[in-house]
N, C-alpha and C positions, 0 to 999 in steps of 0.2 A: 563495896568498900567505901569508907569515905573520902570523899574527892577532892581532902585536903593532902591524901599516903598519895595521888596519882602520879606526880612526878617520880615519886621514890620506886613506886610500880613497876611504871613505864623502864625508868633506868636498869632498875634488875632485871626486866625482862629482856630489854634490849642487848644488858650484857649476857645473861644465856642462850643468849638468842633464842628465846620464847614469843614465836610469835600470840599477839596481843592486841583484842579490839575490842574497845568501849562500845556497849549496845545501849546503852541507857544511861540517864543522867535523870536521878528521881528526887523528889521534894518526901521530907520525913513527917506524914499525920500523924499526929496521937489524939487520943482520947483520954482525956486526964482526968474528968469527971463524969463518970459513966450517967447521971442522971443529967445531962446537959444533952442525951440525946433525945432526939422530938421526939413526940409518939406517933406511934405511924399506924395505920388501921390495916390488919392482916386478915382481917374477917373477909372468907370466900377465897381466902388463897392454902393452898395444901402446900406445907414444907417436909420437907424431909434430908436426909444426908444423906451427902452422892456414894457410891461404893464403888468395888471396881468394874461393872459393867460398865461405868460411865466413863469409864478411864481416857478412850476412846475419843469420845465425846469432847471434854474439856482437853487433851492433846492437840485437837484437832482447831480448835477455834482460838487456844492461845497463839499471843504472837509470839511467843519464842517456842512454843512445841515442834511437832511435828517428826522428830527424830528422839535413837533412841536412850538418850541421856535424860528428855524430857519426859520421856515416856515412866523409866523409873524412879526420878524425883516426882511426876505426878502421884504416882503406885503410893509410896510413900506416904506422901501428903493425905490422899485420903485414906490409906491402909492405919496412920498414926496422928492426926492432926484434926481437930474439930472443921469439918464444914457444914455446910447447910444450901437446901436448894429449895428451888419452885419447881413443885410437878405439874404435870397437866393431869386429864383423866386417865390416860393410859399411863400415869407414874411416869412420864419419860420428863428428866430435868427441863425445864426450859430457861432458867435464869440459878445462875449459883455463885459460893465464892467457897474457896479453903483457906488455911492456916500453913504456913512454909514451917520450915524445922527449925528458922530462926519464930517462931509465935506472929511473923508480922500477918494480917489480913491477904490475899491476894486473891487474882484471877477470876476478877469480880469479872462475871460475863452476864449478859441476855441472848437467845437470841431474837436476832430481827425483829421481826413479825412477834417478838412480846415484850419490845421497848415501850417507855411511854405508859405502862403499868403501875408502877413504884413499886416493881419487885426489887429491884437493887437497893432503895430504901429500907424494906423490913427485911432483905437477908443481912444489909449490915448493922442494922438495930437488932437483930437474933443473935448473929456473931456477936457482934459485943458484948451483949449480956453474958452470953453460954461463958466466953474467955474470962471475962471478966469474974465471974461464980467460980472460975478454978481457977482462979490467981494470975491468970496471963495478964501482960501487958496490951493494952489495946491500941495496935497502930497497922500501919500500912506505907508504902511507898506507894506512890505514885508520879511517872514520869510527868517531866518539866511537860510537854505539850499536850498532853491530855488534859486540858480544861476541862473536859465536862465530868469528869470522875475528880477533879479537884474540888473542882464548888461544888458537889454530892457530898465529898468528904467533909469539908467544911460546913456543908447545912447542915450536916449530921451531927456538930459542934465537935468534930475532927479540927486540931489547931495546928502551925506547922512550925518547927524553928528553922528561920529564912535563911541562918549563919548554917545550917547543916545541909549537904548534899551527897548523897548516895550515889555511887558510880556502878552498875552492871557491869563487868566486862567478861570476856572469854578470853578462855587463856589455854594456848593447844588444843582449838575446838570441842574445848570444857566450858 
């Protein structure tokens, strides 16, 4: 929600006594001119889109997964939502991102041992393109302290309006 309703939030929850906690506080990228994104060399790398074996997988390494709310907003996302990944030889994802049921980017992951690649660079130059060919809008949130997914977004020519801020919260451990 934007974190300008947060007071107004807070108040009604507190009058239903809805317990209520802010997990995040995100900066709003967009991509306003899909040809402003750099060209990135995908040559030697295998993509593909994650399915529900992988469900699993990216549950597991987000930060707010783990449980089973997460589990079926993942299901979703890739069951109805464009993503795209990095396989290795044995097809197993190594680096991916999806599409939320609001259209924004998210869940941009690597792991470890294949950061430093510039996979996260050509799966958000794929994404964009793919969203963009069927009319999505192309953005993403990313929280206030993750810098290094900020300036990615940004080199990517991702732009941010500074006046907007986006508030995660749970509400009755929803």
């Amino acid at each position: 929600m934007n974190l300008h309703h947060m007071e107004i939030f807070k108040a009604v929850a507190s009058e239903k006594d809805v317990p209520s906690q802010n997990v995040a506080v995100c900066h709003m990228m967009i991509l306003e001119d899909i040809s402003k994104l750099p060209a990135v060399d995908s040559s030697g790398i295998s993509l593909s889109s994650l399915d529900e074996s992988h469900l699993a997988l990216v549950n597991q390494t987000w930060k707010f997964g783990k449980d089973e709310v997460a589990v079926r907003m993942i299901r979703n996302m890739i069951a109805n939502f464009p993503s795209c990944c990095v396989v290795d030889a044995e097809r197993k994802p190594v680096s991916w991102i999806l599409t939320y049921a609001t259209c924004a980017m998210g869940m941009l992951y690597t792991l470890p041992e294949h950061r430093g690649k510039g996979y996260a660079k050509v799966l958000i130059s794929t994404l964009a393109k793919r969203l963009h060919a069927q009319g999505y809008p192309v953005y993403c949130f990313i929280e206030e302290e993750n810098l290094v997914s900020y300036r990615l977004f940004k080199n990517q020519g991702f732009t941010e309006d500074p006046s907007y801020r986006e508030v995660w919260s749970v509400i009755n451990n929803f």
